[in-house]
ROBAVO-981567 format. One line per 4 residues: number of its first residue (from 1); for each residue x, y, z of C-alpha. Coordinates in Angstrom, 3 decimals, padded with zeros to 6 digits, always signed. Layout:
<rs>
NUM = X Y Z ~ ...
</rs>
This chain:
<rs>
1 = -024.314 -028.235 -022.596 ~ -025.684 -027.234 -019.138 ~ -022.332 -028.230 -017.653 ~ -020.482 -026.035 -020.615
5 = -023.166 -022.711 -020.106 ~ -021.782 -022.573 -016.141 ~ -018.357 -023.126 -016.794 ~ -018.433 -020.446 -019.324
9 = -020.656 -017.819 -016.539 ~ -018.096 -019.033 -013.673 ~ -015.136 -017.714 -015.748 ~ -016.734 -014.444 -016.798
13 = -017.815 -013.851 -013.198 ~ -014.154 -014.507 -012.274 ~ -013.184 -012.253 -015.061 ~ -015.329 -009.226 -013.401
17 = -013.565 -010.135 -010.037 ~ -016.882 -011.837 -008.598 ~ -014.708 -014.379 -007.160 ~ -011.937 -012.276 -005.777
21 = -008.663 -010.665 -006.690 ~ -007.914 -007.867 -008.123 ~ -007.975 -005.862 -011.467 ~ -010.527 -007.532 -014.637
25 = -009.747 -010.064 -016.818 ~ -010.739 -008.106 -020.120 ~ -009.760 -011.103 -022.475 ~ -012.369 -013.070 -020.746
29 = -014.654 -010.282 -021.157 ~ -014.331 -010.145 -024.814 ~ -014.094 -013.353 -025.885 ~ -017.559 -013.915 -023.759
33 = -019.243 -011.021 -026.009 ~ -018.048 -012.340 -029.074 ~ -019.335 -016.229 -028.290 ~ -022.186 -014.998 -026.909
37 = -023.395 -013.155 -029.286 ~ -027.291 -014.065 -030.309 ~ -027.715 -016.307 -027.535 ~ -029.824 -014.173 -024.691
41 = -030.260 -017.706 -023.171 ~ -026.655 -017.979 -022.162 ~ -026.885 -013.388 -020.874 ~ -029.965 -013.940 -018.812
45 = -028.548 -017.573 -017.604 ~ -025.299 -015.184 -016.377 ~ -027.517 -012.768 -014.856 ~ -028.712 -015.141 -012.957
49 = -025.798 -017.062 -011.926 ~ -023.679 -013.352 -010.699 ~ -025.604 -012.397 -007.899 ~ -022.929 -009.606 -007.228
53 = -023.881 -007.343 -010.209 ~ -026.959 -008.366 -010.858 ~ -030.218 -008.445 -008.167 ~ -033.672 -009.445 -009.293
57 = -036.509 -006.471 -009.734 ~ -039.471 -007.777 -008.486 ~ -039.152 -010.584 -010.225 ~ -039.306 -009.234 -013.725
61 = -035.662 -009.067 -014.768 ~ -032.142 -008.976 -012.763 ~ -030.710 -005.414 -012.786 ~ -027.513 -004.306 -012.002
65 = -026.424 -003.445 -009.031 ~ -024.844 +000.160 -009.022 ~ -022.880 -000.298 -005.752 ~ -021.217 -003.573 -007.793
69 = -020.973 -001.057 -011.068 ~ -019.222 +001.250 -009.040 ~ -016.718 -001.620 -007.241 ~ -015.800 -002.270 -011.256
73 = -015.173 +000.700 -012.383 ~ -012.937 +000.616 -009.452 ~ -011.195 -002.694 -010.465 ~ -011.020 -001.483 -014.529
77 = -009.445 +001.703 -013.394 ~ -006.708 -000.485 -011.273 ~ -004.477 -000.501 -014.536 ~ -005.408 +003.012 -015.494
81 = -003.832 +004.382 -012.598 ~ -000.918 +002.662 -012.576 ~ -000.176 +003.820 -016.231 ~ -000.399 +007.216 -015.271
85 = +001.571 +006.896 -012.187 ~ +004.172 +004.851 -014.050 ~ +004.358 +007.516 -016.442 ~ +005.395 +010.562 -013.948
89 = +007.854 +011.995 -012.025 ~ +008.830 +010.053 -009.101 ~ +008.290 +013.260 -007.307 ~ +005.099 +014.555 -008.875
93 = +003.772 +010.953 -007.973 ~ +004.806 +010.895 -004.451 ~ +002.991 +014.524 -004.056 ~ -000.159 +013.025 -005.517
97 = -000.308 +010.025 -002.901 ~ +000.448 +012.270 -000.258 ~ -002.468 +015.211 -001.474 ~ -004.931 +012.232 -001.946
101 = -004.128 +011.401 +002.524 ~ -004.366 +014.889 +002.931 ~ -007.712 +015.609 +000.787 ~ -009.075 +012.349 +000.162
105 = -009.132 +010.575 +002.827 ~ -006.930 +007.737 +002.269 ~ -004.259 +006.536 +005.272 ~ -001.748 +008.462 +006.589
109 = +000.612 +005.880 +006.764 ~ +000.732 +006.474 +003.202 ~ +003.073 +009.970 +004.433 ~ +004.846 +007.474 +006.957
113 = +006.112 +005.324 +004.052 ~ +006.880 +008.391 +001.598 ~ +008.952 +010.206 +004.827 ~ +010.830 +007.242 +005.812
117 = +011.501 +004.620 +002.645 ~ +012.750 +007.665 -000.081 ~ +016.050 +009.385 +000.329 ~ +016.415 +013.132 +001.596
121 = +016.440 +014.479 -001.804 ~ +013.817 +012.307 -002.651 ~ +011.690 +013.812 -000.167 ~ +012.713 +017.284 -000.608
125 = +011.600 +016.884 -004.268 ~ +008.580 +015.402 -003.602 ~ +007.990 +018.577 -001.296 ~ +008.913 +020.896 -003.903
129 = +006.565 +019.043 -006.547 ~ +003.789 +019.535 -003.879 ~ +004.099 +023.174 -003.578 ~ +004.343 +023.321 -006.958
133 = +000.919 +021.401 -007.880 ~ -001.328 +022.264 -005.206 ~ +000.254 +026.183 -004.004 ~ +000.667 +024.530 -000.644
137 = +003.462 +023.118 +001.526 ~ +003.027 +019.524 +002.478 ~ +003.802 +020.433 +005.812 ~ +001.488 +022.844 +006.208
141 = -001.613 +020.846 +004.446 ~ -000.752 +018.144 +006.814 ~ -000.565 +020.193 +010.239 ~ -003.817 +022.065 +009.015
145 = -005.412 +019.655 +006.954 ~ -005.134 +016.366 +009.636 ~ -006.580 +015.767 +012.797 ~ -005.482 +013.616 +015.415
149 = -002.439 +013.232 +018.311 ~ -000.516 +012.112 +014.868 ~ -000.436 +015.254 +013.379 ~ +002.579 +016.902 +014.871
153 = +004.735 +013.429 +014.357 ~ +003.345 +013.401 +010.370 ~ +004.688 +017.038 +010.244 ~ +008.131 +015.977 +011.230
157 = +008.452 +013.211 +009.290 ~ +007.879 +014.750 +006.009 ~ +009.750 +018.385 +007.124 ~ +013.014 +016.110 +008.064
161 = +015.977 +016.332 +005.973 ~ +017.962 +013.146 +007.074 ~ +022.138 +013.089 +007.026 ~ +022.485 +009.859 +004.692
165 = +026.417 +009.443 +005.294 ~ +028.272 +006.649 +007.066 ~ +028.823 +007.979 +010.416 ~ +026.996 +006.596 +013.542
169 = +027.266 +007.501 +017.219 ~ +027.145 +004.233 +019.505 ~ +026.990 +006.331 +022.814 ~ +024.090 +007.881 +021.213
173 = +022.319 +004.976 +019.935 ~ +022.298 +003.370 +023.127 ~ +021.023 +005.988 +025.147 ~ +018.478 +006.641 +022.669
177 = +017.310 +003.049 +022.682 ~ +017.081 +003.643 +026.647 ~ +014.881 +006.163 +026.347 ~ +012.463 +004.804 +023.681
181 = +012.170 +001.949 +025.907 ~ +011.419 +003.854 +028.881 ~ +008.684 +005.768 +026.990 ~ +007.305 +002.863 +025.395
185 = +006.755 +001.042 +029.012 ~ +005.126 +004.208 +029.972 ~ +003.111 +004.327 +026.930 ~ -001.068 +004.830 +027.405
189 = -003.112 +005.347 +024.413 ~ -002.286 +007.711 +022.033 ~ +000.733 +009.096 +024.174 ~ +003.638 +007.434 +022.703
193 = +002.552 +009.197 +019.274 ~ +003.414 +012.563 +021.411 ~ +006.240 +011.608 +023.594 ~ +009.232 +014.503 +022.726
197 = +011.750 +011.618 +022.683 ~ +010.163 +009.185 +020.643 ~ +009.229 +012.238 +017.938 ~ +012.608 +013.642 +018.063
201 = +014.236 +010.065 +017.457 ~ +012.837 +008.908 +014.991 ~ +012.061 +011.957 +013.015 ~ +015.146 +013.350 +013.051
205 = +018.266 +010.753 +013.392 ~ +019.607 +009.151 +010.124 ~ +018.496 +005.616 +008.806 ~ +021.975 +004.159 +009.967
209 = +021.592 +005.818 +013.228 ~ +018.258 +004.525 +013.740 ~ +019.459 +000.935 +012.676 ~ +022.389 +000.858 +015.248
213 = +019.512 +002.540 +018.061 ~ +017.472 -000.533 +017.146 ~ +020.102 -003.490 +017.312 ~ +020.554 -001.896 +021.101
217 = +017.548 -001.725 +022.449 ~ +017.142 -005.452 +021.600 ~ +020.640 -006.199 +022.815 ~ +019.394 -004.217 +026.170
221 = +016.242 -005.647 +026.642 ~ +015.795 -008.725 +025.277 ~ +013.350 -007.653 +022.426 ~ +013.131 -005.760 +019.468
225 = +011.644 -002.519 +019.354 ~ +009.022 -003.825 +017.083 ~ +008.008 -006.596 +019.218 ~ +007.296 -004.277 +022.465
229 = +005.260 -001.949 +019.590 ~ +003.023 -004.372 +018.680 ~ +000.633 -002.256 +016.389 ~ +001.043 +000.994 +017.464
233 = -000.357 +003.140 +014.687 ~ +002.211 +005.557 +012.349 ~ +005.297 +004.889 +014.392 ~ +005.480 +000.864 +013.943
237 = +005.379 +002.393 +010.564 ~ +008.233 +004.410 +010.888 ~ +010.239 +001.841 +012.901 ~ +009.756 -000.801 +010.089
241 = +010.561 +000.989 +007.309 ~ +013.290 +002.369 +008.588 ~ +014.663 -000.771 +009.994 ~ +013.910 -002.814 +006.587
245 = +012.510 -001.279 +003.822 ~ +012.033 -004.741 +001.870 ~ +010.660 -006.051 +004.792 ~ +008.058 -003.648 +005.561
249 = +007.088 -003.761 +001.744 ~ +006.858 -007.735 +001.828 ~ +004.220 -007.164 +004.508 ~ +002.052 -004.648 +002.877
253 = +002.112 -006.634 -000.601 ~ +000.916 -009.816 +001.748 ~ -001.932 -007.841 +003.570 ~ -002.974 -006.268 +000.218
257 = -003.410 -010.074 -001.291 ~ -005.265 -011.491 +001.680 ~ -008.961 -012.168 +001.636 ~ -010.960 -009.242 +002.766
261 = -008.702 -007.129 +002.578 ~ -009.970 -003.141 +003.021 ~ -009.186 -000.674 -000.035 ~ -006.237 +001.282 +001.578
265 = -004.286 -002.618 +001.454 ~ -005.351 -002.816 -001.988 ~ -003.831 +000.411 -003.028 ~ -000.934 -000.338 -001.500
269 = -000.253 -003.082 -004.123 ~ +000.199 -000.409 -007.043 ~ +001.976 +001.696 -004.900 ~ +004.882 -000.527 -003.424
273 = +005.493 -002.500 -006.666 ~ +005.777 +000.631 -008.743 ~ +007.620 +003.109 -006.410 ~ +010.330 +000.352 -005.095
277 = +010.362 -001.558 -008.736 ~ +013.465 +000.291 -009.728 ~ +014.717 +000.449 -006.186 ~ +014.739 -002.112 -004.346
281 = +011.868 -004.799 -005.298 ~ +014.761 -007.925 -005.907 ~ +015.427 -007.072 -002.095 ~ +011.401 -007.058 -001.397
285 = +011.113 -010.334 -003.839 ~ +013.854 -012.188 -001.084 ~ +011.732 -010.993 +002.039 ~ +008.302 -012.223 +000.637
289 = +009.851 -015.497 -000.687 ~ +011.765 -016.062 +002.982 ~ +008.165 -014.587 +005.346 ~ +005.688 -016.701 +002.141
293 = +007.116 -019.520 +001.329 ~ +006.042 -018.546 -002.294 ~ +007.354 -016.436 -005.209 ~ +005.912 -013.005 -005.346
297 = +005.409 -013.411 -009.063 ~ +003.235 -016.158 -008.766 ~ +000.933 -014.941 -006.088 ~ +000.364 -012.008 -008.025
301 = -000.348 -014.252 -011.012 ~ -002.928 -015.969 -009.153 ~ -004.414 -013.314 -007.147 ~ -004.579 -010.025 -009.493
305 = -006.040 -010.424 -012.977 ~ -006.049 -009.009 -016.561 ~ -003.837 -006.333 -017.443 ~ -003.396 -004.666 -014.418
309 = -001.824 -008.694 -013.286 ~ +000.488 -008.656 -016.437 ~ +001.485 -004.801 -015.758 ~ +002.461 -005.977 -011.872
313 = +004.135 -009.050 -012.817 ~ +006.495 -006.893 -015.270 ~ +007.322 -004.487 -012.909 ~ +008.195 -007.414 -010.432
317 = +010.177 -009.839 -013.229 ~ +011.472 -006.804 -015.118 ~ +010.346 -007.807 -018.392
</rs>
């Protein structure tokens, strides 16, 4: 019986993510108040067990911890927000991510993705739906609104208006690629972010220009752009989702499912599966298969729970 009682509080404190993941395993929930019902033995025995939501009051009784409260509401709202989202505009929801960097906080690298992974039009309608929900330009709330030797690079990005046709200039790309690599041997904190040439470049040139620019500078000097990078903040960004969208999604999926990972990773889960899930996400599926060693779908079986797990894994098997 003893054995049966912590089996039964283990699973409901995996249920209210006490043992990792993300999202809540509501079935678990309920089927725990029904066969629990009239037995305050097995409540208080759980109380005890979950030292994340519940902390002992003098001694008297264990009472909930409101910072753990809040951390569920969090998790139950996981599947929430992703109905709504699902639900809009591609363009209204694009505005929404990019007014919660602007107002609430959350990474700009958020804009990064937005500016460089959707088409022009894509971006110019997610510009119009901004101006239209919040009486603002997104250029303008992001050069007023953000701080930082970013700020004029951010601009650009979402103010650019890419050519998305077939033509590409080799003479160009390679002296482009020349002079990224002479800025980025240069670089010193915070200064590639404002070099003219790197800003230009990549905030102006099409995808398929870029791509050719790239395959250069690693054919000139031995290694790709991203490797001489390394993590240089907003423009690795731009670089790698430019280079390969699926790519660059297969790596934020994989930091968002790694232990201890921060909230803006977590997000990121929602937001890649459901923005590239009619786009691209067989092409993202490849990538994290080929960098894994594992099927997408059954990470996220393992790792995200409830609901919000059986929302994700549709998305991702399209059924």
């Amino acid at each position: 019986m003893a054995h049966i009682l912590a089996e039964e509080c283990k699973e409901l404190t995996k249920a209210l993510a006490g043992l990792g993941g993300l999202g809540v395993e509501e079935k678990s929930v309920v089927a725990a108040m029904g066969r629990w019902r009239r037995r305050p033995e097995t409540l208080a025995q759980f109380r005890k067990s979950f030292g994340g939501l519940f902390k002992a009051d003098n001694g008297s009784f264990a009472r909930v911890d409101l910072d753990y409260i809040h951390f569920l509401e969090f998790e139950y709202a996981r599947f929430k927000n992703l109905t709504f989202q699902w639900a809009m505009h591609p363009w209204e929801r694009d505005a929404r991510w990019a007014h919660q960097v602007i107002h609430k906080g959350h990474s700009p690298t958020i804009l990064v993705e937005i500016a460089c992974t959707r088409s022009a039009a894509e971006l110019l309608g997610a510009r119009k739906a901004y101006h239209a929900l919040f009486h603002y330009s997104l250029e303008e709330e992001v050069a007023y609104s953000i701080s930082g030797s970013h700020v004029n690079f951010l601009v650009r990005l979402v103010s650019s208006y890419r050519y998305e046709g077939p033509h590409v200039h080799e003479e160009i790309a390679k002296s482009e690629a020349k002079a990224l690599h002479n800025a980025i041997q240069k670089k010193t904190p915070e200064n590639l972010i404002v070099n003219e040439d790197v800003v230009r470049i990549l905030t102006t040139r099409s995808k398929s220009q870029l791509r050719v620019t790239f395959k250069f500078y690693k054919e000139l000097f031995g290694k790709s752009i991203e490797e001489d990078l390394g993590d240089e903040p907003y423009i690795i960004d731009a670089v790698e989702s430019i280079n390969s969208a699926p790519v660059y999604f297969s790596k934020l999926i994989n930091k968002a499912l790694k232990d201890g990972a921060d909230n803006d990773s977590k997000e990121a889960l929602s937001r890649v599966i459901l923005s590239r899930s009619d786009v691209d996400i067989e092409e993202i599926k490849e990538e994290y298969l080929k960098r894994n060693g594992t099927k997408l779908e059954d990470v996220l079986k393992k790792f995200t729970h409830g609901v919000y797990r059986d929302a994700l894994v549709s998305f991702v098997e399209g059924k």
